[in-house]
Structure formats: structure tokens, C-alpha cells
N, C-alpha and C positions, 0 to 999 in steps of 0.2 A: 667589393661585392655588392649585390641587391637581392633585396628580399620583398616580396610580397607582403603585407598584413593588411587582413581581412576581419569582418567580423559580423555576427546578425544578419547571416543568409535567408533563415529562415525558407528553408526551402518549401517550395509548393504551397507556403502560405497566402491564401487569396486576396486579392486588393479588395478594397470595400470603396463601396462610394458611388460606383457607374449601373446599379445593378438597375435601375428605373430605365434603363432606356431597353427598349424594344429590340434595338438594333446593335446592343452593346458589343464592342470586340471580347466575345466571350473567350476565344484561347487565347490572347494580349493578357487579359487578365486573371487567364487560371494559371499561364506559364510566365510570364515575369520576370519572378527571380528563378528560375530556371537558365533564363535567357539574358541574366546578369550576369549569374553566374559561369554560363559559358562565355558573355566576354570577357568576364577575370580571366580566367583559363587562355586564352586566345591572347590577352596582354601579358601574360606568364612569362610563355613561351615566346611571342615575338619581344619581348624585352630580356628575353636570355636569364630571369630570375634566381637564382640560385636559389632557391626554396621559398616557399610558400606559410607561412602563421595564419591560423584561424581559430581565434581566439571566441570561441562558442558560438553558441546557439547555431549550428548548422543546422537542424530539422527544426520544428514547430509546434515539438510537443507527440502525442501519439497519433501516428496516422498507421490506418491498417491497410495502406495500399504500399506496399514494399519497391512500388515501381522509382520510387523517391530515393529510395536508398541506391537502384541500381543506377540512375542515371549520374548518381554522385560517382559511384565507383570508376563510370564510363568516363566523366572527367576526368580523375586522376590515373585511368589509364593514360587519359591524351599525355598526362605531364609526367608520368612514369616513364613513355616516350623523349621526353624530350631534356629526362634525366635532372628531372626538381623534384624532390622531397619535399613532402607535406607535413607542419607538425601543429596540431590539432587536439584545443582545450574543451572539455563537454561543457553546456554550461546548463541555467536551469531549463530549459525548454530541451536539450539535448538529453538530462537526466530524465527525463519521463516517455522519451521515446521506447520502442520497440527496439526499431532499428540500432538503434546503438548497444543494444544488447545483444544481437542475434545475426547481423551482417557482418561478415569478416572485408576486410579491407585491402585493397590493395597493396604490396608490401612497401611500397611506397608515404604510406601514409603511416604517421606513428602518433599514439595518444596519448595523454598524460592520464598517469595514473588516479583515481578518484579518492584512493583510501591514504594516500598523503603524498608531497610534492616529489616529482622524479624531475630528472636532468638528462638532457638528448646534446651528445657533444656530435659538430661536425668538423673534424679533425683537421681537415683539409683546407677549411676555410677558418680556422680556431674559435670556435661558432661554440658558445654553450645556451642551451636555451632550458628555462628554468617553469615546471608550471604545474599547476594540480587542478583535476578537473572535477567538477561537482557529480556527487554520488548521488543526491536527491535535490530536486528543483526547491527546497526550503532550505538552500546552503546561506545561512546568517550569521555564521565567526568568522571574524577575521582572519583568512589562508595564509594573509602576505607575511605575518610572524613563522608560518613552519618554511618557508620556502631557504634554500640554502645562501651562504655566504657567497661571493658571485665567484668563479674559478679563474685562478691566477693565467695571465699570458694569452685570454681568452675574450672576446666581443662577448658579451654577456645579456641575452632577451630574456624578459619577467612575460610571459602569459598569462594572462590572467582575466578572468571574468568575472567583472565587479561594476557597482554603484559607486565606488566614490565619495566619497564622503556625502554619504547620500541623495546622492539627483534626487531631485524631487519629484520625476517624470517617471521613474524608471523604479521598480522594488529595491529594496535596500540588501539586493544578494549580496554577500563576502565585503561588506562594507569595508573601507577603509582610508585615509588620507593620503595628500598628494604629498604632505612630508615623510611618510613612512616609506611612499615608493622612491621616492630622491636618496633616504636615509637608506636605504638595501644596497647601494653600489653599483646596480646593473647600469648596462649603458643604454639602456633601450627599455621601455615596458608596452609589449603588445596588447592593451587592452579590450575590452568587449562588453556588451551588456546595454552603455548605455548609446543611442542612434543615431545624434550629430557627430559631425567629426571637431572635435578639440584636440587642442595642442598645447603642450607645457615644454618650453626648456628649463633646464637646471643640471645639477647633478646627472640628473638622466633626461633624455628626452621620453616622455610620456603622451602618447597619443590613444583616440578612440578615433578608429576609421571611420567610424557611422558604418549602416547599413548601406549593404548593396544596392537596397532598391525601397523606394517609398513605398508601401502599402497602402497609405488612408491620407489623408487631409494635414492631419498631422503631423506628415514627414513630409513638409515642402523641400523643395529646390534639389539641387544636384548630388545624385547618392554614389559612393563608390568604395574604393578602397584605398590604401596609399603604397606608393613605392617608396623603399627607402635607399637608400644609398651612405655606405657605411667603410669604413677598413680599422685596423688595428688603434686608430685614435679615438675612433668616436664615430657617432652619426657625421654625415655630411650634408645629407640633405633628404626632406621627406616630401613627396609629391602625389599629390589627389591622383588618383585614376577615377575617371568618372565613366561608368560600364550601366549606368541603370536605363531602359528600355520606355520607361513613360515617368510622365515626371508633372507632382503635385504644386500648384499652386494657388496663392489665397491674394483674389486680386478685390482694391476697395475702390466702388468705384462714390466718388463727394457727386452730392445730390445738391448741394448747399446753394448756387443759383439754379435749380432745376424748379421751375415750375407747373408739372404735367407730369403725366406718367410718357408719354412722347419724349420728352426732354431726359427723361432718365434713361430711356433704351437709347436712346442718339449718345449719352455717354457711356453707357455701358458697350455698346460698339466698340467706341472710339479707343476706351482701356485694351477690351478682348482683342481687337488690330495692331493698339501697340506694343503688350505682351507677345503676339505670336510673331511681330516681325523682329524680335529680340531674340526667340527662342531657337532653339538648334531644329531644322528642317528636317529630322530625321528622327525628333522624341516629339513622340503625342503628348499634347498636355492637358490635364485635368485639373480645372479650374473651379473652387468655390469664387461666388462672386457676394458681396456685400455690398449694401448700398447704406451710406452713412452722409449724416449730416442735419444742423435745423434746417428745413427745407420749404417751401411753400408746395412743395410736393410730396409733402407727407399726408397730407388726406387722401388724394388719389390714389397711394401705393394702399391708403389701408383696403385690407381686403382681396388687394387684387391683385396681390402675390403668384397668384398659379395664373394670370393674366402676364406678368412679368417675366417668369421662371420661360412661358412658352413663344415672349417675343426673345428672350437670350440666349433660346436653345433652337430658336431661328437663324439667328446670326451665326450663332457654332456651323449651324448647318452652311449656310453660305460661306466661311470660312473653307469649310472642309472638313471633312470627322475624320478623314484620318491624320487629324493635326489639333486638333481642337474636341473638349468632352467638356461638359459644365454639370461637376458634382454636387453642388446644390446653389440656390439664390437664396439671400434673407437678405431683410426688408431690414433696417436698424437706424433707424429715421425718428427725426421728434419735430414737431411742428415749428415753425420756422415765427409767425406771429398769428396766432390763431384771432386777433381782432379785425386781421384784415380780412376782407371780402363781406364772407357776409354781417360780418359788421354794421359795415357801414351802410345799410340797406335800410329803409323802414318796410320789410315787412315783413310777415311772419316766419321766416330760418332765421330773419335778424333776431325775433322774440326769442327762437328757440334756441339761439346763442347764448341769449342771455340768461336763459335758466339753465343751462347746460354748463353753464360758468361759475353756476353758483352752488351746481347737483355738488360734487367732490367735498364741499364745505358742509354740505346738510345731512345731521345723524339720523334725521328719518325716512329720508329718502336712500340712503346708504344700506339700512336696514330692512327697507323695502324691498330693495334690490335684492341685496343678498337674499332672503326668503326664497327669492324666485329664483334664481340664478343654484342655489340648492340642490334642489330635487334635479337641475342638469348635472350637476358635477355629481351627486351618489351614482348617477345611473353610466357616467361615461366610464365606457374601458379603460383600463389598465393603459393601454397603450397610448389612447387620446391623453390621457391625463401627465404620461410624464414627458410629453410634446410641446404641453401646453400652458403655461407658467402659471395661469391666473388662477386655475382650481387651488390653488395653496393660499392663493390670498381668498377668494371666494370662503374657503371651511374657516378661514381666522378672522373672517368681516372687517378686511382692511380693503376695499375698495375704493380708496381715490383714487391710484393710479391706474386702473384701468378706465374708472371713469373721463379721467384727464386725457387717457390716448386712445379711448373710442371718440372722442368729443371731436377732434377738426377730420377724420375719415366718415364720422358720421353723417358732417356738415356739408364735406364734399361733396356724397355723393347724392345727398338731395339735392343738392344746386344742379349737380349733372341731371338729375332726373326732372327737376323743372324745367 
């Protein structure tokens, strides 16, 4: 037999990240996981599935547009069609919804019950699947002690939507160990909750499919669900389906012999060209880009970040947008030898090296600063302030290191300006 398992659709949940651009693919990124989730649906069925596991979070919490719910139903018409069963655990984003309280379901789809664990057998295939779905999104006991003994003569799948012995990523819902699901006897545990895909053999085979589909920055590379392939001994084998429609990643480009801000956009090119001739010709990608390294092109960048941001969101464009999106640029650079250049000069940017070398070691000139630097940080908003790192050192007058990495962008750009 094969079975689908799925998990963290999160449906109609919106991507984050592209929202600055002018030109952004605004329905790409309202429908999504929409459009992952119809190509589950579409590998269902052409893979002959024999039922379907989706081990929570199907919606996104409460949305008051009901259109969410019917276009789920319209899927599992397709696979009520083509005669796959859906079984289908709430998890905590699913417990807060509307929808899952007030849309009835195609009869194809069956739910676990929330007020303690039920067992859905399919006879035909000696199929018992075991699972209990969360009644409120603060579900924090451990489920996997009520869930039953596994059923004799029977393939036996744990549903289950859980942390894990606490991801550190992810809330610590229906917590529990990977010994305890090996110590249950199932031969399979469909899990959920948390967004990479992991895998455990032992006793049982234990996976998380990750999520359908990235959302943010946060969920780089390839998002999907797994097939599995199973009979009366055991799993046999589990396999990625990869169904997600745009696809996040975090590319670094080393600045380390860049000397120029010229020389960092000729490597940041060079990355963005090599990522996209890697990438599959049919997922747009959405790329943060970093720039790291001690550089002698650390003065140049300071500053002149939204200078940087608008030569690499040129090159997107020459690429192609609808293959290339760049979520954000940072600058993350430390001076390379700040005694070179103007150093070595005798004349006055050499003088003003030298006291600028020696400002970060001086308590009255620190104290000075701060004074002034002050009455900026009370008056800036809320939102410049948690942007911007140095206001927290400014109100607690530890300013060397700012002083330290205004000091070669400072020096920079007076040498440009002379």
C-alpha cells in the first residue's frame, strides 16, 4: 500500500518577506499554499495513494473568510473522486479556527476526536491509524500516554501533533520523546507541528514532513510532504514529494577580497547566477542575500546599504522576476585592516585616524558622545529603535563598538569625498 503524510499547510497563510517591491507577485504570494496544496492533491491521485494523513495545522488560526475552508473541501472532493480517504488530526492553529468548528466535511475526510484518542481502522488494507486532535491551541500534556495499545494483525499509524521533546523552534505543544513513540509499538508515526522534514528509524519509523510550503526566510529550501510505502511487515520506504510553488533561500555572499563596493555587487551577481542556474526553472526564488567577511570593503558598504540593496535588486531584475525576488540585503562586514590607506598618509584623515583610534578607549569623549547621541535615541520611534541595535547600547553608555564600526565607513567616505 501507499499513503500520503502531510502536515502544516497552513492554509491561505501569507508569505512575508516580498511585500517592498512595487511590482510584487501579489496572487503568488496570497495563494501559495493553496497551490501546494493542490499539487498534493494532484500527486494523490496520480500516485494511486491509498489515503491521505494530515497531521495538523490545516488552517492558520481564525480567519473570517470561509472561502479557505471551501476550497479545502473542493480538494478532497477531487480525492473522494478518485476514492482516497482523508484522516485528519486538529492541531494548535487548527483549534482556534472557526472553520473547523462550523464546516462540515466531505464524507471522505474523518477527524480525530479532540476530548481523547479514537482509532479509524481500514479493513481492507489492515490499516489502524491511532490519534487525538487538540481541543484548544495551549494543548501542553503529553497525548501519546492516552493513545491506545497498537491493534493486533494490523499496520499501525500514531497521528500526532507535537514538539518533540521540545524543538526549540517551534512551542512546546503535546510534548513528548522519541523513546516513548518507538516504546508505543506503532509501526509508523505521522507527525506534525514541527516544519523541517526529519526522520528516525527504529522500533517505528517516525517522521515530520515539514511543511508544504515556506512562508518566510525561515523556511529555506525544498518543502513538501512524504510518500510512504508500506505492507504487513513494516514501512518499506518513505519518499519527499516536493509540491511547494516558491522557494526561500539564504544565500552568503564572502566580501573577504572585495575591495569596493563595485567588487561586492560583481560577487553578489556572480552567487545570484549561480543559485538560479542550480534551481528548478519553474520555482521562483526568494533570496536573502548577506554580505560577510573582514573586508577592505567594509567602509564603502557602511552606509550605503539601500545603495547595495538597489544594485542587487538590479541584477534580480536582469535575471528575471519571475525567477528571481531578493527578500532582503545586510551588510555583515568588519573591517578588513583599518590602518591601511589612510594610514599611511600624512595628512589630515591620516590625523583623524588617529584620534578616531583612540576615541573607543577615551571615557570622556565616550560620555560626550553619549550626551548627544541621547536626546536621538528618546525621540526615535518604537520601530527605528528595535531596527537598530545601538539605541540599547547608547541608554547603557557602552559605546565602543559602535565607535569601532562607524570608524573605517567614516574614513571611507571622506577619502571618497576628497
Amino acid at each position: 500500500m501507499k499513503f500520503i503524510h502531510a502536515a502544516d499547510i497552513h492554509l491561505d497563510s501569507p508569505l512575508m518577506g516580498l511585500s517592498a517591491y512595487g511590482d510584487a507577485p501579489v496572487e503568488m504570494l496570497r495563494n501559495a499554499t493553496r497551490e501546494a496544496f493542490t499539487n498534493l492533491v494532484t500527486e494523490a491521485i496520480e500516485q494511486r495513494a491509498d489515503f491521505m494523513v494530515i497531521a495538523g495545522d490545516l488552517y492558520d488560526g481564525t480567519w473570517k473568510d470561509h472561502n479557505t475552508g471551501i476550497y479545502f473541501c473542493g480538494e478532497m472532493g477531487r480525492l473522494k473522486k478518485a476514492g482516497i480517504p482523508v484522516y485528519l488530526v486538529f492541531g494548535n492553529h487548527d483549534a482556534e479556527s472557526e472553520m473547523t468548528k462550523k464546516l462540515q466535511w466531505p464524507d471522505n475526510v474523518f477527524t480525530f476526536d479532540s476530548r481523547k484518542s479514537q482509532t479509524f481502522f481500514i479493513d481492507h488494507l489492515k490499516v489502524a491509524l491511532h490519534g487525538h486532535s487538540f481541543k484548544e491551541r495551549e494543548t501542553i500534556q503529553n497525548l501519546v500516554t492516552g493513545y491506545p495499545a497498537p491493534a493486533q494483525g494490523m499496520f499501525n499509524i500514531g497521528v500526532l501533533h507535537t514538539a518533540l521533546e521540545g524543538n526549540a523552534v517551534h512551542a512546546s505543544y503535546a510534548p513528548c520523546s522519541l523513546g516513548e513513540l518507538h516504546a508505543k509499538g506503532y509501526h509508523y508515526w505521522a507527525l506534525g507541528h514541527v516544519h523541517e522534514h526529519q526522520v528516525w528509524h527504529g522500533a517505528s519509523t517516525v517522521v515530520f514532513p515539514g511543511n508544504l510550503q515556506g512562508r518566510h526566510i525561515r523556511e529555506t529550501g525544498a518543502r513538501g510532504a512524504v510518500l510512504v510505502t508500506a505492507d504487513e511487515t513494516g514501512v518499506h520506504q518513505v519518499e519527499r514529494l516536493i509540491v511547494d510553488v516558491l522557494r526561500w533561500h539564504s544565500l552568503e555572499i564572502d566580501a573577504t577580497d572585495c575591495h569596493s563596493l563595485a567588487d561586492v555587487v560583481d560577487a553578489a551577481r556572480k552567487g545570484l547566477e549561480e543559485l538560479i542556474a542550480h534551481h528548478p526553472a519553474a520555482i521562483p526564488a526568494a533570496v536573502r542575500v548577506t554580505v560577510t567577511g573582514r573586508t577592505l570593503a567594509h567602509g564603502d558598504l557602511f552606509g550605503l546599504e539601500a545603495q547595495l540593496r538597489l544594485e542587487i535588486l538590479a541584477i534580480a531584475a536582469a535575471i528575471g522576476m519571475d525567477r528571481l525576488w531578493i527578500e532582503k540585503v545586510k551588510v555583515a562586514t568588519s573591517a578588513a585592516d583599518e590602518g591601511e590607506g589612510a594610514g599611511t598618509r600624512g595628512d589630515a584623515l591620516a590625523d583623524l585616524q588617529v584620534i578616531l583610534e583612540a576615541a573607543d578607549s577615551d571615557p570622556e569623549f565616550l560620555k560626550s558622545l553619549r550626551d548627544d547621541l541621547l536626546m536621538l535615541a528618546s525621540k526615535a520611534p518604537p520601530e527605528l529603535q528595535a531596527v537598530v541595535p545601538y539605541f540599547e547600547e547608547i541608554r547603557s553608555g557602552d559605546l565602543a563598538r559602535l565607535v569601532r564600526e562607524v570608524r573605517p565607513g567614516l574614513l571611507s567616505h571622506l577619502a571618497r569625498e576628497e
